[in-house]
C-alpha positions as CSV (number, residue, x, y, z in Angstrom):
1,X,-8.0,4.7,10.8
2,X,-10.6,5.2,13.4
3,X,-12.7,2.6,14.1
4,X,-15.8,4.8,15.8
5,X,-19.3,4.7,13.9
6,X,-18.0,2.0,11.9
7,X,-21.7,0.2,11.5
8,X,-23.6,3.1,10.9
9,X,-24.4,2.5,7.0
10,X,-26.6,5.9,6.8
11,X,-23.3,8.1,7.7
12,X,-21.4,5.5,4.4
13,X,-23.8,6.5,2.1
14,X,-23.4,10.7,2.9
15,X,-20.3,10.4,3.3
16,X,-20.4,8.6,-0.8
17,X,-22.4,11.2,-1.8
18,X,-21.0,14.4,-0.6
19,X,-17.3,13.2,0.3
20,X,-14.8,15.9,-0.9
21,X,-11.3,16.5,-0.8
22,X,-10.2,15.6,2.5
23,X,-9.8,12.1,3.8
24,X,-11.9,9.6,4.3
25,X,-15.0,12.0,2.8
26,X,-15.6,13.4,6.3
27,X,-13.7,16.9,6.3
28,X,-16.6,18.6,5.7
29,X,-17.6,17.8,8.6
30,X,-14.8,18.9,10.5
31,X,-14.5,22.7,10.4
32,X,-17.6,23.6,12.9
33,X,-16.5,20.7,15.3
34,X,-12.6,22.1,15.4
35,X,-14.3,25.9,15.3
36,X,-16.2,25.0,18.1
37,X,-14.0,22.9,20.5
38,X,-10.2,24.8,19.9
39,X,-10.4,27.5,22.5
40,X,-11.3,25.2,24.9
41,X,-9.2,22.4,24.2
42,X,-6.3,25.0,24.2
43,X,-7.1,26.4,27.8
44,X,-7.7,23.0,28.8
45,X,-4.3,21.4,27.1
46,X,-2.1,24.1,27.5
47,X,1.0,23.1,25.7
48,X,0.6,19.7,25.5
49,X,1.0,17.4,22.8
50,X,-2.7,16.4,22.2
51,X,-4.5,18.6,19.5
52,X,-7.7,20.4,20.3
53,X,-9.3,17.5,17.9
54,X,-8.0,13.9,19.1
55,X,-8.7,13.1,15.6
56,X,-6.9,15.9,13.3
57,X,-3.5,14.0,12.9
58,X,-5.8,11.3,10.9
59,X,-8.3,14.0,9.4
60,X,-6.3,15.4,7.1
61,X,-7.5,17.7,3.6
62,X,-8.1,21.0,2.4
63,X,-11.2,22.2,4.8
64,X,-8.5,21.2,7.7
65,X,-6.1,23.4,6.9
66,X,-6.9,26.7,8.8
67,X,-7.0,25.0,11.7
68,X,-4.2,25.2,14.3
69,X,-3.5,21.9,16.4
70,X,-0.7,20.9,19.0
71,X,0.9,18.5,16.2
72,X,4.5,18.7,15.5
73,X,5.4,18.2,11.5
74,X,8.8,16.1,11.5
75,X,10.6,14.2,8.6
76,X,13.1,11.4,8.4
77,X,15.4,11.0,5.2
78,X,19.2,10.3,4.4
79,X,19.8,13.8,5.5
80,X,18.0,13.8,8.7
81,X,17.8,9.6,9.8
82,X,15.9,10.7,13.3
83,X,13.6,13.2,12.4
84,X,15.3,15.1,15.1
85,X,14.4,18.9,15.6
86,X,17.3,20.8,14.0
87,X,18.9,17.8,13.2
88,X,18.7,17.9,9.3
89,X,21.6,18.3,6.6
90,X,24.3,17.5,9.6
91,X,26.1,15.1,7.7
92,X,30.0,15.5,7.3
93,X,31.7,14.7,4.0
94,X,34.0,11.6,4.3
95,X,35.8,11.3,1.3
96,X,37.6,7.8,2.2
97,X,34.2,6.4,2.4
98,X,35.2,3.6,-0.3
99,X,30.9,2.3,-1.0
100,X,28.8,5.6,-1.2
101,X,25.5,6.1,-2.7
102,X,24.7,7.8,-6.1
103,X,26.6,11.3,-6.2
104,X,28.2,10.4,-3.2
105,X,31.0,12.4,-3.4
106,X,29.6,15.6,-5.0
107,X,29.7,17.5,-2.2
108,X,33.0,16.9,-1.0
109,X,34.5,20.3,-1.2
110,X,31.1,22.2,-0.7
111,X,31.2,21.0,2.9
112,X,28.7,20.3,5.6
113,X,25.3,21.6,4.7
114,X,25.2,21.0,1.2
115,X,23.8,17.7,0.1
116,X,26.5,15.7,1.6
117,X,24.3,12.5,2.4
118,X,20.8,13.0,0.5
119,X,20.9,8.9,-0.5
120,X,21.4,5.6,1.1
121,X,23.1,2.6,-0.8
122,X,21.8,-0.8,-0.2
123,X,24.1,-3.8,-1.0
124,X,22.6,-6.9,-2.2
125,X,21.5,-8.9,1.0
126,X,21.7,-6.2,3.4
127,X,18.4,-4.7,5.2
128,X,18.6,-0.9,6.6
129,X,16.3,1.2,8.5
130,X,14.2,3.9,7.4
131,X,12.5,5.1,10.6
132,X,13.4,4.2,14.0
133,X,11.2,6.6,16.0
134,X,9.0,6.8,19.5
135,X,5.8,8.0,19.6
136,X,3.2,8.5,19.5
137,X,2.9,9.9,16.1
138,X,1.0,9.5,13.1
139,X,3.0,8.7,9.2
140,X,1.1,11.4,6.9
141,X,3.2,10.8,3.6
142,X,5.9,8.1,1.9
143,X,7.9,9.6,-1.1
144,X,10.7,6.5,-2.5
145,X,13.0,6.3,-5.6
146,X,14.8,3.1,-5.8
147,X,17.3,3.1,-8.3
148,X,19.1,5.4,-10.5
149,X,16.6,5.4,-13.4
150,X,13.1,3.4,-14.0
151,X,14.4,0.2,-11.3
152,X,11.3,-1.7,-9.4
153,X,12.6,-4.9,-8.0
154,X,10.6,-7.0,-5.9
155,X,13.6,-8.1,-4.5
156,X,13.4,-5.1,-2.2
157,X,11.0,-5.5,0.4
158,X,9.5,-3.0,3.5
159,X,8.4,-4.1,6.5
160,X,6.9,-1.8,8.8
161,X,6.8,-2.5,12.9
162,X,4.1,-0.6,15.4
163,X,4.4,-0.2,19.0
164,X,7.6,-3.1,19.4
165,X,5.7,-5.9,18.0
166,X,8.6,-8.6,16.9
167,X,6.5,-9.5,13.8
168,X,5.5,-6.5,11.1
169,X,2.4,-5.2,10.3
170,X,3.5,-4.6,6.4
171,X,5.9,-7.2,4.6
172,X,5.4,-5.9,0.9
173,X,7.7,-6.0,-2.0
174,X,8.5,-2.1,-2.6
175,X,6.6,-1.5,-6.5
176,X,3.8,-3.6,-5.1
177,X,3.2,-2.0,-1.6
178,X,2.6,1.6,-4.7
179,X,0.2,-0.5,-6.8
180,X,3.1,-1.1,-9.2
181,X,2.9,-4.4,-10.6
182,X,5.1,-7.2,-12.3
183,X,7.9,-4.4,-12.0
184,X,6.6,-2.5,-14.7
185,X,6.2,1.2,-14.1
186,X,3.0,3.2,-14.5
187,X,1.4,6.0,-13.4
188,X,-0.7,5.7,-10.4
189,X,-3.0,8.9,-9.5
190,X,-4.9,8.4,-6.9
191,X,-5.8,9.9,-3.3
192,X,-3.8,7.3,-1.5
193,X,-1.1,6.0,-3.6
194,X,0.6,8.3,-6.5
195,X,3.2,7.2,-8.5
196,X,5.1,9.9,-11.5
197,X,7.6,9.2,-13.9
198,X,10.5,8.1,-13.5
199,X,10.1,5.5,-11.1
200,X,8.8,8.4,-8.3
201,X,6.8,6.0,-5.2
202,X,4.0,8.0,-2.8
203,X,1.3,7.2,-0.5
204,X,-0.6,8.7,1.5
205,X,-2.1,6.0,4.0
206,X,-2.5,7.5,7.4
207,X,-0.6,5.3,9.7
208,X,-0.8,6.1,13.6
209,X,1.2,4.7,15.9
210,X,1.6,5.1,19.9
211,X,4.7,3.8,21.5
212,X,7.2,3.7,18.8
213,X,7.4,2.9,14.2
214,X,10.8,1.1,12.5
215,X,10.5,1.0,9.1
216,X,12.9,-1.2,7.5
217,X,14.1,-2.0,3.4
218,X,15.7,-4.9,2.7
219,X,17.6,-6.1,-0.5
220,X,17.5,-9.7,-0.8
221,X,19.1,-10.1,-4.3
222,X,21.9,-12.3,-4.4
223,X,24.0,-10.2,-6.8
224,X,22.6,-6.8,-7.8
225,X,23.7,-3.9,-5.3
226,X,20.8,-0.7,-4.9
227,X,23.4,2.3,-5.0
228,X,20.8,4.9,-5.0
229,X,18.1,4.7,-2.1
230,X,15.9,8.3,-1.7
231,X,13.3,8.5,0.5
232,X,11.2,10.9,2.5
233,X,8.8,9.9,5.6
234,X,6.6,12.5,6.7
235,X,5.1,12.2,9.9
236,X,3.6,14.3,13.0
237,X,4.3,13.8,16.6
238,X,0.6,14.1,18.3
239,X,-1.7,11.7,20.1
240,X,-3.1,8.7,18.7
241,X,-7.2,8.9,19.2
242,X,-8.0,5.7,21.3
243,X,-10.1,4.4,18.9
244,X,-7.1,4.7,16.0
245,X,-6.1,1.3,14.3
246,X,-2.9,0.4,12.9
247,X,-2.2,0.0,8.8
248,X,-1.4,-3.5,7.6
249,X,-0.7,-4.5,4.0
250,X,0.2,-8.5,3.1
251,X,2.0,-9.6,-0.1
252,X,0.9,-13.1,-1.6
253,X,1.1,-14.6,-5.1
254,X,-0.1,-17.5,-6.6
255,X,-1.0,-19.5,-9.5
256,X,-5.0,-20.4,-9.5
257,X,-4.8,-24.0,-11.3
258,X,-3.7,-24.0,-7.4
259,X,-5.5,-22.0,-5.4
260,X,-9.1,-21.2,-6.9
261,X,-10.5,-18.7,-5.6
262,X,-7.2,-16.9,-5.1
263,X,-6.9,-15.6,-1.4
264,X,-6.1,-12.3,-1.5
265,X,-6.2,-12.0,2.7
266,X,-6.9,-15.0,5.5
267,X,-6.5,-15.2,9.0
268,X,-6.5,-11.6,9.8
269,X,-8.5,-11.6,13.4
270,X,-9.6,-8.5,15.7
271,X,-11.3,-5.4,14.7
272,X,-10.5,-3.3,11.8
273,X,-11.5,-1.9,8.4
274,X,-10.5,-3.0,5.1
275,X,-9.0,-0.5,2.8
276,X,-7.6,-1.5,-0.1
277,X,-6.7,-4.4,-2.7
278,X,-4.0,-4.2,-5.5
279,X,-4.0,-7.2,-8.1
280,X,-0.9,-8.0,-10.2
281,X,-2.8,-10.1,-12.5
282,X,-0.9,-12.1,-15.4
283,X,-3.4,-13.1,-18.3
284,X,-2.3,-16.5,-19.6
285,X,-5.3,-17.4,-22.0
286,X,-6.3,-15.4,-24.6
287,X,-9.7,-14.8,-23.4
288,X,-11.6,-12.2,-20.7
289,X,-10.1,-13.5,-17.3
290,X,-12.9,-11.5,-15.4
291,X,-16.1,-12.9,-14.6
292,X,-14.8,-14.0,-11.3
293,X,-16.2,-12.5,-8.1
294,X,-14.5,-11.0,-4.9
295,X,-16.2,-12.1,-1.6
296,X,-15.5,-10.8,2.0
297,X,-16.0,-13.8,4.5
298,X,-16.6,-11.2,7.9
299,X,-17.0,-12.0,11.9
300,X,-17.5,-16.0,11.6
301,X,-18.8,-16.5,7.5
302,X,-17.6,-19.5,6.8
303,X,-18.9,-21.3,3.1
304,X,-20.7,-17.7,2.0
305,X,-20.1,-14.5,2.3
306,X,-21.4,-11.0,3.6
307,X,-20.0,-9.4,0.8
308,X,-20.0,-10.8,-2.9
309,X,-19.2,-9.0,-6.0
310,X,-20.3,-9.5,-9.4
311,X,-17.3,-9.5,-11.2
312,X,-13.5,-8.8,-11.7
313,X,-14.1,-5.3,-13.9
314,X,-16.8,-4.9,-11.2
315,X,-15.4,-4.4,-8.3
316,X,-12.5,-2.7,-10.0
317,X,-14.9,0.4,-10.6
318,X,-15.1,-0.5,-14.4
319,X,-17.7,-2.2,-16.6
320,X,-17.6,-5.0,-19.6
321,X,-13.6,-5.3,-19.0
322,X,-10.6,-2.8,-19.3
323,X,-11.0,-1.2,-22.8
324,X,-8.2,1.4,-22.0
325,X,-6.0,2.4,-18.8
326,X,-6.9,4.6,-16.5
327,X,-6.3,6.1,-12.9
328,X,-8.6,7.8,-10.2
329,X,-8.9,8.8,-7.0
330,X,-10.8,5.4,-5.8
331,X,-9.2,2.6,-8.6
332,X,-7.6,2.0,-11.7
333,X,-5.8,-0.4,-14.1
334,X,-2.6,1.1,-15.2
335,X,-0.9,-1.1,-17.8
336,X,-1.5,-1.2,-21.2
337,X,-2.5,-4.6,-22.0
338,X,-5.5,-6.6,-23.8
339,X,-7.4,-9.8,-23.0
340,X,-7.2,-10.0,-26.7
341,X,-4.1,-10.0,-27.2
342,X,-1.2,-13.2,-27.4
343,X,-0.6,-13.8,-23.7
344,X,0.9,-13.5,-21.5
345,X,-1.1,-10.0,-20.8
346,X,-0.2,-8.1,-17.7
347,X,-2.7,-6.3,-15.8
348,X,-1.9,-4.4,-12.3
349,X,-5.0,-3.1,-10.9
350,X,-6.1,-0.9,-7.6
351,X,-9.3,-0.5,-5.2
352,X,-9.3,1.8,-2.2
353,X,-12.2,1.7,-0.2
354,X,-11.5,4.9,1.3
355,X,-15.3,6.1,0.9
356,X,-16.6,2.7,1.6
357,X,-13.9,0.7,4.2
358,X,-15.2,-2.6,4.8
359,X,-15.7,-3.0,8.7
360,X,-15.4,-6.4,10.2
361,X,-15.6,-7.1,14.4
362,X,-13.9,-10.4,15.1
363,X,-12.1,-11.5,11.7
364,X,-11.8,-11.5,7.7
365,X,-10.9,-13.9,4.8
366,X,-10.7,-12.3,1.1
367,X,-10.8,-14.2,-2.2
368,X,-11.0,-13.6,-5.6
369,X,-12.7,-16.2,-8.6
370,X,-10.3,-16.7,-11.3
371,X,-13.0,-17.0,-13.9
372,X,-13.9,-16.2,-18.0
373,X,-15.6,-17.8,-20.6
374,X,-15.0,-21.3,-22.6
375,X,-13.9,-21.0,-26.1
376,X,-16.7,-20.9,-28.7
377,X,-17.8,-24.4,-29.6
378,X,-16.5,-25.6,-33.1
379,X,-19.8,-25.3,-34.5
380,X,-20.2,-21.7,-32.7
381,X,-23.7,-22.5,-31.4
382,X,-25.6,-22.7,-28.2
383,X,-24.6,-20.7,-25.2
384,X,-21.3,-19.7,-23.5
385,X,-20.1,-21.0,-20.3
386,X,-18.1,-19.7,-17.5
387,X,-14.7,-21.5,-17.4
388,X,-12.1,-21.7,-14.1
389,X,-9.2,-20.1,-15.2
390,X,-5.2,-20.9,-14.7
391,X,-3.9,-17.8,-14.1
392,X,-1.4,-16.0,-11.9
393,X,-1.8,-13.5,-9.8
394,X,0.2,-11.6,-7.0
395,X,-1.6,-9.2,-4.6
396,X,-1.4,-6.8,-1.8
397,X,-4.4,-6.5,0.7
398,X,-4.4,-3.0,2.8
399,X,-6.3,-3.1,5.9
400,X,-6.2,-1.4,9.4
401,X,-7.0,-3.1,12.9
402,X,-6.4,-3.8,16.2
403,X,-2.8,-5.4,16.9
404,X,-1.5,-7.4,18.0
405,X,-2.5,-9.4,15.0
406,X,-1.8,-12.6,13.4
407,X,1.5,-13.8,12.5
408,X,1.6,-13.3,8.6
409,X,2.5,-16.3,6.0
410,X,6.3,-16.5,4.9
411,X,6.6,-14.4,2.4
412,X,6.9,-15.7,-1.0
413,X,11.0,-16.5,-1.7
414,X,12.6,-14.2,-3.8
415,X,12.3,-16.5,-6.9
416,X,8.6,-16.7,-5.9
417,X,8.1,-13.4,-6.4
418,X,10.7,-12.2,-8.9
419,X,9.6,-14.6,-11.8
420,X,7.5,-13.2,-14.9
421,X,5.4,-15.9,-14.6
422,X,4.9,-18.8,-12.1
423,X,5.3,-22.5,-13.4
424,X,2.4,-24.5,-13.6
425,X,2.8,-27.2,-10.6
426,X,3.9,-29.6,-13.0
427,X,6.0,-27.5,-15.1
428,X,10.3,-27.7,-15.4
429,X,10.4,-24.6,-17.0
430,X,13.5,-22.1,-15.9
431,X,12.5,-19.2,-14.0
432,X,13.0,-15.6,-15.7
433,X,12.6,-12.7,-13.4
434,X,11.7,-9.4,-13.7
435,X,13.1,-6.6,-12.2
């Protein structure tokens, strides 16, 4: 994400207006710029790694396509771990391997070169590494299938590292880091995350990096074994513009008779833009939950904010609550549920401000109301009240910045964040998980 122009509220509101297929709205703006500047960038690059536009690896969409840079296209998947050029579908069959992956053996007497290792397995406490790569580069596309069927565990988590830093930039439970929620599958169609049936997990989040990327997945269950690990990462080798930030995303969950407003993102300091919000929200009162307002604390906002919402359905791209489920390209609620219905409801909702990031220069804090209305008075007269709500809700906050960054919280333990529902702090209920 480049932070360049980031102030400039004249360019938001074109690029709102007239934004098309490409990212971030702004390819349209790209074709006479590339037109004009490749031939000399070539005679000036030679064959060098840099493309003729320092920004093309990020600018990426339709009206970009006829246009030729220096980037190098490379993926990294069970069949080719490094990415390496001419280094794919090398693996040899080992049939005394005793713990394989899904199919495994079924290409034991077809031999090298046909689908011998197209899977990893991941054993229940064991972490393994997706991408492991130098740079600089920039991670274009994410496909992942965990499990043989319609399996979303937040017991498997991904953690992604830029540049050597000893503390990661993403620590996200898998379904949640696709806007999956409460481990309940549904499609998600949308320009930066899409997910298909069966359990199929994209995004599309460009994430530059300059020195060197690991990406790793661990399994912290305690007894369930992952035999069946797919995954693709798409990615081009090219220069990383200078004025390119790197992708975070933070997992939290909490119940609000806690922690009202909910913070959805705290402590994040530097310069960045944020991009995104996905709320796992579980309904636990048979009433609308979403009168409550998102704020944005930016650059030194302390008791207000710059930014305040006007409501949960609001800022969520709706209006007067979720009647039905749906998916776009900018947000969506994708679960079937109803704030009418005998709770508990669950709600797993998305909001990419890909046309809109919200820009902040020194630091940010996120929170969310947990807020709906009273119950009607016996006698059903005189007005309705708002009413803080005890709800709980589990999120993941996408944003891009300057590293290093702040040390992230602990993530939440795995009962934390495998339970359907968290206790309330005085409640000896048992835990049941989900997925």
């Amino acid at each position: 994400m480049c932070l360049k122009n980031c102030r400039a509220p004249r360019v938001g509101i074109v690029l709102v207006l007239i934004g098309g297929l490409g990212w971030m709205g702004s390819d349209w703006l790209l074709p006479r710029t590339h037109a004009q500047t490749t031939a000399e960038a070539e005679r000036a690059s030679g064959d060098k790694l840099s493309s003729s536009d320092p920004t093309a690896a990020i600018h990426q969409g339709l009206s970009t396509l006829p246009y030729l840079t220096r980037m190098r296209s490379r993926s990294i998947c069970a069949e080719n771990p490094t990415g390496g050029k001419g280094q794919g579908g090398r693996a040899v069959p080992d049939p005394t391997e005793k713990e394989f992956p899904g199919s495994g053996r079924a290409a034991d007497e077809l031999g090298v070169g046909w689908k011998v290792r197209p899977f990893l397995r991941v054993n229940r406490g064991q972490t393994v590494t997706l991408m492991d790569v130098d740079g600089p580069g920039v991670i274009q596309h994410i496909w992942l299938v965990e499990g043989l069927s319609d399996s979303l565990s937040r017991a498997h988590v991904l953690r992604f590292y830029w540049d050597n830093e000893t503390t990661p930039s993403v620590e996200v439970p898998v379904p949640d880091f696709f806007a999956v929620g409460h481990g309940k599958f549904a499609r998600v169609n949308s320009l930066a995350v899409v997910v298909n049936p069966k359990n199929a997990l994209n995004c599309y989040w460009p994430m530059p990096f300059r020195k060197h990327v690991k990406v790793t997945f661990a399994n912290d269950s305690p007894d369930k074994d992952l035999s069946l690990l797919a995954y693709q990462i798409d990615y081009a080798e090219t220069d990383a513009p200078a004025n390119a930030a790197y992708f975070h995303a933070q997992f939290r969950r909490a119940r609000t008779d806690q922690q009202n407003p909910y913070v959805i993102l705290d402590g994040v300091q530097g310069r960045g833009r944020y991009v995104g919000t996905f709320l796992a929200w579980t309904q636990l009162r048979k009433t609308w939950f979403g009168e409550g307002e998102i704020k944005f604390f930016l650059d030194g906002d302390r008791e207000f904010p710059t930014i305040c919402g006007t409501g949960t359905e609001d800022y969520f791209c709706g209006s007067f609550g979720f009647p039905e489920v749906f998916s776009g390209p900018y947000a969506g609620t994708t679960l079937p549920a109803s704030d009418q219905a005998e709770p508990p409801q669950f709600w797993s909702l998305y909001r990419w401000h890909i046309q809109d990031p919200i820009c902040f220069d020194q630091d940010m804090r996120v929170t969310i109301q947990a807020l709906g209305w009273e119950e009607l008075s016996k006698k059903g007269k005189g007005p309705r009240h708002y009413q803080k709500l005890n709800e709980d809700i589990a999120s993941v906050a996408y944003w891009y910045q300057t590293e290093p960054h702040v040390p992230f919280p602990p993530l939440p333990s795995l009962a934390e964040r495998t339970v359907e529902v968290l206790p309330a702090p005085t409640a000896k209920t048992s835990l049941r998980e989900v997925p």
